[in-house]
C-alpha positions in Angstrom: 149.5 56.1 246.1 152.2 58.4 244.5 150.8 58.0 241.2 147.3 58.4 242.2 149.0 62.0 244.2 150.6 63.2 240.7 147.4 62.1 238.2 145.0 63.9 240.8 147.7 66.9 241.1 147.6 67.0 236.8 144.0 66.7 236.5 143.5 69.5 239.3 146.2 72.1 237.1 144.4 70.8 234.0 141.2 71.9 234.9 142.5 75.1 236.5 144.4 76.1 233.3 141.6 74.8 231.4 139.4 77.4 232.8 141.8 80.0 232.9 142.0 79.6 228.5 138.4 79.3 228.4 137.8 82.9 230.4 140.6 84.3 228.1 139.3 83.2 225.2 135.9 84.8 225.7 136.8 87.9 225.1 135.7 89.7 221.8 139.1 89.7 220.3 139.0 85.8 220.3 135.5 85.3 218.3 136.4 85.0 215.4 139.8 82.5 215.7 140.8 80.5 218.9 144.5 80.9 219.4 146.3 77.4 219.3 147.5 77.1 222.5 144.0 77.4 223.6 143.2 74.8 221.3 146.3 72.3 222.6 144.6 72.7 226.4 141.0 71.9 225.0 142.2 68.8 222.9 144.5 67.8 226.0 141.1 68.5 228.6 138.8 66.6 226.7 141.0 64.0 225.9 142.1 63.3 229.2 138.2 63.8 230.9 137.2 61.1 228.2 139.2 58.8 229.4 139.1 59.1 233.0 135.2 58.9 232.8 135.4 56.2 230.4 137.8 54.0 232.8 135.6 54.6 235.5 132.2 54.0 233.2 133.9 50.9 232.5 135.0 49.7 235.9 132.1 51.0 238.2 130.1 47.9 239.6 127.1 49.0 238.0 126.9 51.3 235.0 123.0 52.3 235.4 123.9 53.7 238.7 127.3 55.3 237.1 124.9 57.2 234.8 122.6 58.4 237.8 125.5 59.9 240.0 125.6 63.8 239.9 129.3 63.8 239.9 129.1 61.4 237.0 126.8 64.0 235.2 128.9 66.6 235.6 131.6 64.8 234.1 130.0 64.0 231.5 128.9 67.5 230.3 132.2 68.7 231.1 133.9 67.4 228.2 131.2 66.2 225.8 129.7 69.1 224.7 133.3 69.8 222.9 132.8 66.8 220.9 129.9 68.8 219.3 130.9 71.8 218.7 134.1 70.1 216.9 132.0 68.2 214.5 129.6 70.9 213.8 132.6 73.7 213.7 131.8 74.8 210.5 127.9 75.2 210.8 126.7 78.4 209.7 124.1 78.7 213.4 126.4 80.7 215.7 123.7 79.2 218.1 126.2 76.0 219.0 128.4 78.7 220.8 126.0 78.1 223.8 127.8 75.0 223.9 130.9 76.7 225.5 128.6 77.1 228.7 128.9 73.7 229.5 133.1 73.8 230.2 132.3 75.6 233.3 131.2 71.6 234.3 134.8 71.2 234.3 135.0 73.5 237.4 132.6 70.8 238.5 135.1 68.1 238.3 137.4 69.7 241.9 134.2 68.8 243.7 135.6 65.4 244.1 138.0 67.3 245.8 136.2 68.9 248.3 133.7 67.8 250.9 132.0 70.8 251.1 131.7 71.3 247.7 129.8 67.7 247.6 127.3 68.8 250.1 126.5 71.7 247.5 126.5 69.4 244.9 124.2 67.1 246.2 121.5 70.0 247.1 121.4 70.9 243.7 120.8 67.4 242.7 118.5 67.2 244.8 116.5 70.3 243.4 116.9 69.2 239.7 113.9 70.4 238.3 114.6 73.8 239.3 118.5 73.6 238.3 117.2 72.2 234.3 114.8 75.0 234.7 117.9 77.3 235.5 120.1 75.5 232.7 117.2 75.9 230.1 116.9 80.3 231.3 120.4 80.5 230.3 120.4 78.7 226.9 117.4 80.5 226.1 119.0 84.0 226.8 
């Protein structure tokens, strides 16, 4: 249980300080080069995210219904997103900088921590045709 306390403490400061780097780094003076410390807390994120869904991927009693959880999805398009815009850094469309977007998911990930975060999260999964629609407004702009 005290391990479980510490690793749910990290991830919870991860994310946070996650975040925090990813609002800094928005601003115009960052466009053009990402500082490395910035950098070290992405690799250290996604890293870490990969895993932790991968373990539970790997361990849930059934995978198909794994996939089909919101929380799951959330995950998911917290960290691999980033995977992306690593291998395509170099590509001459600015247009994969939409991909940032999809770190605020990692805000997602303190649901898990919160039951009244999960009721929220539910009534948007439960209204997903409106929430892609919402996803696909903001891409667009």
């Amino acid at each position: 249980l005290r391990a479980a306390f510490w690793y749910q403490a990290i991830s919870i400061a991860l994310i946070l300080i996650n975040t925090a780097c990813f609002i800094i780094t928005s601003e115009p003076m960052f466009h053009n080069q990402t500082p490395i410390w910035s950098l070290a807390f992405d690799i250290i994120a996604v890293v870490m995210f990969t895993g932790d869904w991968v373990v539970r991927f790997v361990c849930a009693p059934s995978q198909l219904d794994f996939l089909r959880n919101a929380f799951n999805i959330f995950d998911f398009l917290s960290f691999a997103p980033t995977y992306f815009e690593w291998i395509f850094n170099n590509h001459p469309v600015s247009a994969l900088r939409f991909l940032r977007l999809f770190r605020v998911f990692r805000l997602f990930r303190l649901i898990r921590f919160s039951a009244t975060l999960k009721i929220a999260v539910q009534a948007i999964s439960e209204s997903k045709e409106g929430f892609v629609l919402l996803v696909m407004v903001i891409i667009v702009n």
